[in-house]
MIDOSE-1310 file (N, C-alpha, C; in nm, 2 decimals, decimal comma, always signed):
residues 91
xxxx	-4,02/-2,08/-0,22/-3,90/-2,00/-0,20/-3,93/-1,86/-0,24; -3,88/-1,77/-0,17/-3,86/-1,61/-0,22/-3,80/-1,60/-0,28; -3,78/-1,43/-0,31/-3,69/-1,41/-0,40/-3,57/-1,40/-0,36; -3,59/-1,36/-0,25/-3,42/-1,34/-0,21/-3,33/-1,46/-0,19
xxxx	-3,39/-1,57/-0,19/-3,35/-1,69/-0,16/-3,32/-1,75/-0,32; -3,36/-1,71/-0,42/-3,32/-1,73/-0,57/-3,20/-1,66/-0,59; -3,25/-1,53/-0,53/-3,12/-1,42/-0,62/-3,00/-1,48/-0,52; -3,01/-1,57/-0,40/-2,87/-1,58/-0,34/-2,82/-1,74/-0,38
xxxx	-2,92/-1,76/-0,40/-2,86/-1,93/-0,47/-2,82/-1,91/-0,59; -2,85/-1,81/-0,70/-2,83/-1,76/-0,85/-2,69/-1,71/-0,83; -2,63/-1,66/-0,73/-2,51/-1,57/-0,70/-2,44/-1,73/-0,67; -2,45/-1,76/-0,60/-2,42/-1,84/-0,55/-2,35/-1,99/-0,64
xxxx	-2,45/-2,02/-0,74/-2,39/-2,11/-0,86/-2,33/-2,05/-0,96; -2,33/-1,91/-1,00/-2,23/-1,84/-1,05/-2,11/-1,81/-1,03; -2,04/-1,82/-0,87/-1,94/-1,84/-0,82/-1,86/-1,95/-0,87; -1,96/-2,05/-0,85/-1,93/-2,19/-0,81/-1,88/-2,23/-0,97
xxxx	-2,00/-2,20/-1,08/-1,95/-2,17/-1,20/-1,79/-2,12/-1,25; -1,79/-2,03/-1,22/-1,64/-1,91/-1,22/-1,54/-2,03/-1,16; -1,53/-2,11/-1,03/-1,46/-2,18/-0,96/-1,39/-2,31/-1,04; -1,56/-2,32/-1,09/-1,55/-2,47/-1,19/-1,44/-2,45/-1,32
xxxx	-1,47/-2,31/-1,37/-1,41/-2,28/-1,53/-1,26/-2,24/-1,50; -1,24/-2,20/-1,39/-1,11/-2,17/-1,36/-1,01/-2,35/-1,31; -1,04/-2,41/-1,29/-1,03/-2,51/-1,26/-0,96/-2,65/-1,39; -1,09/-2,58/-1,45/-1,10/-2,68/-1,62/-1,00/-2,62/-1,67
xxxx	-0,92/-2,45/-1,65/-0,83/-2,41/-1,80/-0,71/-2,54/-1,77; -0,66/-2,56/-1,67/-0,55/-2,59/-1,60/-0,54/-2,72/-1,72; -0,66/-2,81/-1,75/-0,64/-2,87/-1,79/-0,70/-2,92/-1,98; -0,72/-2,78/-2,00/-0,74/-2,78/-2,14/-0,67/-2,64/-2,20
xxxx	-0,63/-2,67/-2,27/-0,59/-2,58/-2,40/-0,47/-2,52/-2,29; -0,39/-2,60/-2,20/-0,29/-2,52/-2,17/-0,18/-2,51/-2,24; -0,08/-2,43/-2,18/+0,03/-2,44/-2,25/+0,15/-2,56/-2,26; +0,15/-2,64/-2,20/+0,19/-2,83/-2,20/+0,13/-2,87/-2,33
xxxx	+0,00/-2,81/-2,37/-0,12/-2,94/-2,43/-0,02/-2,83/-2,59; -0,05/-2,70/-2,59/+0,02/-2,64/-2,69/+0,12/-2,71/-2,75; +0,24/-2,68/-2,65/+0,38/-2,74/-2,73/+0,37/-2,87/-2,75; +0,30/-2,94/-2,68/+0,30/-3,13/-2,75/+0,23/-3,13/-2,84
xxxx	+0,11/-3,05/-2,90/+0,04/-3,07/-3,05/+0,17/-3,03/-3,12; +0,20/-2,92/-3,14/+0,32/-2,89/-3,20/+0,49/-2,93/-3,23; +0,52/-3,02/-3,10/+0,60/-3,10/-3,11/+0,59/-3,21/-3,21; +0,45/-3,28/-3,16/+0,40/-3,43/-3,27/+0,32/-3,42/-3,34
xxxx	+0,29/-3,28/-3,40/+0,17/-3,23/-3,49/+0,15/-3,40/-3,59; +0,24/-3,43/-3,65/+0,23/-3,52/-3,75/+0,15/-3,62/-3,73; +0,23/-3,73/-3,56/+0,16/-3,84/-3,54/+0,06/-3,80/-3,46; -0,01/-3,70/-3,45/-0,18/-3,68/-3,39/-0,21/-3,69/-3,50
xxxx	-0,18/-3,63/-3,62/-0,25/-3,59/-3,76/-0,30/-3,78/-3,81; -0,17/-3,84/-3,79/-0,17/-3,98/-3,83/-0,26/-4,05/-3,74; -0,30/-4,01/-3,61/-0,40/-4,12/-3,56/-0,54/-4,06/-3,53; -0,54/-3,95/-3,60/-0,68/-3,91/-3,62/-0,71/-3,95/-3,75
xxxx	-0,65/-3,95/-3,89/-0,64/-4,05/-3,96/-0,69/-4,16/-3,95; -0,58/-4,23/-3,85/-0,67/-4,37/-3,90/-0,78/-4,40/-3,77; -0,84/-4,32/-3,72/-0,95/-4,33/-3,67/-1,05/-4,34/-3,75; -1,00/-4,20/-3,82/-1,11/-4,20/-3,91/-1,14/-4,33/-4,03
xxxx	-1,04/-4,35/-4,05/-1,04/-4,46/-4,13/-1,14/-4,58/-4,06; -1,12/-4,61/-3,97/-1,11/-4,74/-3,87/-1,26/-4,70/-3,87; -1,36/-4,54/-3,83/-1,48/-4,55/-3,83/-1,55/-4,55/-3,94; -1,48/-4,53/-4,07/-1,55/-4,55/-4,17/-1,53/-4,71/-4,24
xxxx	-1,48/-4,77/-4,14/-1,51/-4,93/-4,20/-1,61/-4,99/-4,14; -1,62/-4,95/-3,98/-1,69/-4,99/-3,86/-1,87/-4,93/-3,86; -1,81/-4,81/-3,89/-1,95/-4,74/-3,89/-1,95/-4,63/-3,99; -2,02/-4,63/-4,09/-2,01/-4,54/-4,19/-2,13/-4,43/-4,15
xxxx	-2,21/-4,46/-4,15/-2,34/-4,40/-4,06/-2,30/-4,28/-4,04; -2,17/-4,27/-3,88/-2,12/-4,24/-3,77/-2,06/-4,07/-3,87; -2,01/-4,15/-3,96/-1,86/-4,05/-4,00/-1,95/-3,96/-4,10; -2,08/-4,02/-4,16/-2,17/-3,93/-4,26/-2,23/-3,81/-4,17
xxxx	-2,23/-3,83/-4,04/-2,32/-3,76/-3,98/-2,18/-3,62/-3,89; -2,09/-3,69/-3,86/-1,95/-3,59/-3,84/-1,94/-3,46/-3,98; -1,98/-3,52/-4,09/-1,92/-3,47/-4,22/-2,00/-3,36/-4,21; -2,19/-3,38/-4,22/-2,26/-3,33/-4,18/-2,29/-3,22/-4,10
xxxx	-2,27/-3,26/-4,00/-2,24/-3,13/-3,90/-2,11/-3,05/-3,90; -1,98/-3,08/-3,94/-1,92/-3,00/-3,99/-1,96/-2,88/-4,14; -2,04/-2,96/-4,24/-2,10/-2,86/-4,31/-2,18/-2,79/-4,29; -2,25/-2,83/-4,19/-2,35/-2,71/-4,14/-2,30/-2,60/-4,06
xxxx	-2,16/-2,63/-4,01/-2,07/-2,51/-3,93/-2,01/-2,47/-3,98; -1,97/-2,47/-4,14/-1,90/-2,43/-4,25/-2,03/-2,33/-4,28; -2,12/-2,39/-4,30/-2,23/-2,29/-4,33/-2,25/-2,17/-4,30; -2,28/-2,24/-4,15/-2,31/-2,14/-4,03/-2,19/-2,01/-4,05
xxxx	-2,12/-2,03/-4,06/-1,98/-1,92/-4,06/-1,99/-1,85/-4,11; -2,01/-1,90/-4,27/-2,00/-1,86/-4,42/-2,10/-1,78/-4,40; -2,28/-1,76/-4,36/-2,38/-1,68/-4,34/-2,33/-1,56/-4,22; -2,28/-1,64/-4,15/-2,22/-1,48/-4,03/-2,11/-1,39/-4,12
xxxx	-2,01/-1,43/-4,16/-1,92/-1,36/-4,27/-1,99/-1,28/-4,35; -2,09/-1,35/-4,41/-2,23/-1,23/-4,53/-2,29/-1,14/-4,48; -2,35/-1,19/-4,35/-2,42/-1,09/-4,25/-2,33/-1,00/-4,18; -2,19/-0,99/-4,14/-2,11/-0,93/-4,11/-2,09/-0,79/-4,19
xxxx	-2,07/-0,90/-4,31/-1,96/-0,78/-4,48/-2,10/-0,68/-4,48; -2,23/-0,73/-4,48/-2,36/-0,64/-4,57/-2,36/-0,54/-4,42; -2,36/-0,60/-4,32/-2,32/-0,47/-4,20/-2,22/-0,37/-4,20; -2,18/-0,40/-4,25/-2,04/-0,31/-4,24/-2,01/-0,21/-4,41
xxx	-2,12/-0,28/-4,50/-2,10/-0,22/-4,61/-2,23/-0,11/-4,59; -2,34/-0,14/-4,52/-2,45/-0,02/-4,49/-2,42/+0,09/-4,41; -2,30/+0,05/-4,32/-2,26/+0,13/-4,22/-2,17/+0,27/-4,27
């Protein structure tokens, strides 16, 4: 292949990209999905609960490794926040 034949197939799945993401808002984080967390905030709260519950009888493994990677994104934050403040305090 040439190049011109990359740079137009590269154009080409970035469209198609753009097509695809426009596609997907429709059906996440819209504004329907909004007011029903909000409406039933509680009983989502209550059956993510006992999921959780339900995986830590079934698989404990599973739920140590969720906990996990949540603290590493706690982490992760917590170091961008440091690296942020010491930027902005040299500046």
């Amino acid at each position: 292949m040439d190049m011109e034949q990359l740079v137009k197939e590269n154009a080409e799945l970035k469209e198609r990209i753009i097509e695809l993401e426009e596609k997907i808002k429709k059906y996440t984080n819209s504004e329907s999905h909004k007011r029903y967390y909000e409406k039933n905030k509680q009983q989502v709260k209550e059956k993510a609960n006992g999921y959780l519950k339900k995986l830590a009888e079934e698989n404990p493994d599973k739920l140590k490794e969720y906990r996990h990677k949540a603290y590493l994104k706690q982490k992760e934050k917590r170091e961008e926040k440091k690296e942020q403040l010491s930027q902005s305090i040299s500046e």
